[in-house]
C-alpha positions in Angstrom: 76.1 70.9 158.1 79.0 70.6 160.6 80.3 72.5 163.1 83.5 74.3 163.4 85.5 75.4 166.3 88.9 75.7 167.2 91.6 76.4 170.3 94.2 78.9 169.5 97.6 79.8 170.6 98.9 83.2 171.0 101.9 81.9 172.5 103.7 81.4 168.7 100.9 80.9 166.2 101.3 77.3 166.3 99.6 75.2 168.8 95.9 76.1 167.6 93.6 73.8 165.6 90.6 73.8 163.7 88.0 70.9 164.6 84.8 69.6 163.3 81.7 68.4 165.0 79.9 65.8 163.2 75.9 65.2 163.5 76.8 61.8 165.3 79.2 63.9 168.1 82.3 63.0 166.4 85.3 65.6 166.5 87.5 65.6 164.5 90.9 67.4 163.3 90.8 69.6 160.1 93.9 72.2 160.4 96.4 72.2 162.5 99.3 75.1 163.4 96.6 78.6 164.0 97.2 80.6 165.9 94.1 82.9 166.9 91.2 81.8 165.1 88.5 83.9 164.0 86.2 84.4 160.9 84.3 81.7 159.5 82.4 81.4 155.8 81.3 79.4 153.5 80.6 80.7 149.9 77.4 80.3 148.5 77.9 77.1 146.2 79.7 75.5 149.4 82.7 74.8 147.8 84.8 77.0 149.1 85.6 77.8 153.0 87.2 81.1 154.5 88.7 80.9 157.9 90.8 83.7 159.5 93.4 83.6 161.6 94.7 86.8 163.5 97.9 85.8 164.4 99.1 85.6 160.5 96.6 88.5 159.6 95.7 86.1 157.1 92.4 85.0 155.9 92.2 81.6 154.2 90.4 79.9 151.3 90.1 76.0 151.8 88.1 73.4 149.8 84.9 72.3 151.1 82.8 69.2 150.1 79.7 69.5 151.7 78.7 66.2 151.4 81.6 65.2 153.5 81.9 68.3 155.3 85.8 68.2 155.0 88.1 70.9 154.2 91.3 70.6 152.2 94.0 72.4 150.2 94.2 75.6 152.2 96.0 78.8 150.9 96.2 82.7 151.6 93.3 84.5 150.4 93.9 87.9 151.4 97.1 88.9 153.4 96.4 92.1 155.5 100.1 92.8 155.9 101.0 92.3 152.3 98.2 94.1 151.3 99.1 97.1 153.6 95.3 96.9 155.3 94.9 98.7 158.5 93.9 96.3 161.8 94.2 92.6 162.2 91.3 90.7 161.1 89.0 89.1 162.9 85.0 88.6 162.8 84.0 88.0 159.4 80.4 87.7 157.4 79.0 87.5 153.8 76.9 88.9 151.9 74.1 88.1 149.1 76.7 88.7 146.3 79.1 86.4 147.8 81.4 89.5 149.2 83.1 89.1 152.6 82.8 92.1 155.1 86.0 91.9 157.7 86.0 93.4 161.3 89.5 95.1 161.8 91.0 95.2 165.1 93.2 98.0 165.6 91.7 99.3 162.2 88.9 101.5 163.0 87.1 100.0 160.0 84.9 96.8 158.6 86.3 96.5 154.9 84.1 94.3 152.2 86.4 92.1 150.2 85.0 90.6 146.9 86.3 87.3 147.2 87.5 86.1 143.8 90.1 89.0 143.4 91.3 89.3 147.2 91.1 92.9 146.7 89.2 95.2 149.0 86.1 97.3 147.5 85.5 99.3 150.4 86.6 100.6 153.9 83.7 101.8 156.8 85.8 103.7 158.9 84.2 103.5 162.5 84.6 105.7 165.8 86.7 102.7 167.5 89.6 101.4 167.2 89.2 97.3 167.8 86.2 96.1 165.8 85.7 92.6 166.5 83.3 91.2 164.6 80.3 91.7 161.6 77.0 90.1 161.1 73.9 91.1 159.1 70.2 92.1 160.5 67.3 93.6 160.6 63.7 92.8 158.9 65.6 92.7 155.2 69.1 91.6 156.2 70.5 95.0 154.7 71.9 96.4 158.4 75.5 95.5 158.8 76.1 95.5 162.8 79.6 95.7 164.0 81.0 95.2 167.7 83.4 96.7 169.0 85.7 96.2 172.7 86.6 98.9 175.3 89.4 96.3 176.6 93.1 97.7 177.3 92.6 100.6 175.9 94.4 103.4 177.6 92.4 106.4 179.6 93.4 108.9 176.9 92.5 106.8 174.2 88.8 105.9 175.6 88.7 109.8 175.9 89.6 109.6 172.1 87.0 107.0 171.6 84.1 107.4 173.7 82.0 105.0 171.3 84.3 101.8 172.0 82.6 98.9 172.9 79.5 99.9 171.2 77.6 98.0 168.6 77.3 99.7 165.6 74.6 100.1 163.0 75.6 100.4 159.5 73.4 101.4 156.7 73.2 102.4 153.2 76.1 100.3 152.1 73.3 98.3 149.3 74.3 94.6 150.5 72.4 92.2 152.6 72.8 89.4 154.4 71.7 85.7 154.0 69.0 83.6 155.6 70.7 80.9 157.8 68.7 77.9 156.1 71.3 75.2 157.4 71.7 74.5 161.0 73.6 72.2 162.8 71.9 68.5 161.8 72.8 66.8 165.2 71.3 66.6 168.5 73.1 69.3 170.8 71.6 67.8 173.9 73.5 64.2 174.0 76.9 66.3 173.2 76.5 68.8 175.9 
């Protein structure tokens, strides 16, 4: 499997890109005109990508073909403006059942999105306003771990939020994570 990266552009949403490295150390250019890139997934049968971009408080759906590793035909998949969700999204993860979970910056929360519908099955609110980012763990993947930043926030509101910039251990909510089982197929070494 690939690699993806991209620049952003928080000047007007428009100078960012989204790039590919290739096993042989090939980059290449996928998307074009992001602004601040963030959340990255594949669904579980490959054929689909989601990709978020904070500047639009958009996440998107592209087509993947994962034989070629290429991405096309990219549209809205969940609008957090439209939709009226608190934060701007950022990190992003998914589950066994195929469910995004979405860290919301300026949210105080990491919602679970079922992917199919774009609509939101749950909201964990959290003690901190800028969650960043999500990711599965423990010894059965069913520990959803959340960061969160301290950065720019005010002196009254880190009296308000004495837990930001923690990690934070979430439990109970019945999904787990996956097993990585793909990694990057190149050599790391000749490219760095």
């Amino acid at each position: 499997m690939p690699i993806y990266s991209s620049n952003m552009s928080s000047e007007d949403g428009t100078k960012g890109s989204l790039f590919k490295l290739s096993k042989d150390g090939l980059v290449s250019k996928h998307a074009d005109k992001i602004g601040v890139s963030n959340g990255l997934c594949w669904s579980h049968d490959n054929t689909k990508f989601y990709f978020i971009d904070s500047f639009t408080r958009c996440m998107y759906v592209f087509d993947y073909d994962v034989q070629l590793g290429t991405i096309d035909n990219k549209r809205v998949a969940l609008d957090f403006q439209k939709e009226q969700i608190n934060g701007v999204p950022d990190g992003m993860t998914i589950d066994s059942n195929g469910n995004l979970w979405i860290a919301c910056f300026d949210g105080y929360q990491v919602i679970e999105v079922d992917p199919h519908t774009a609509k939101v099955k749950r909201s964990v609110q959290l003690p901190a306003s800028k969650i960043t980012s999500v990711c599965f763990g423990g010894k059965n993947l069913d520990i959803l771990y959340a960061t969160s930043s301290r950065f720019q926030l005010s002196p009254e509101e880190l009296s308000a939020q004495p837990d930001a910039g923690s990690l934070f251990k979430i439990t109970g909510t019945g999904a787990k994570g996956l097993y990585a089982g793909v990694g990057y197929a190149g050599d790391l070494q000749e490219i760095c």
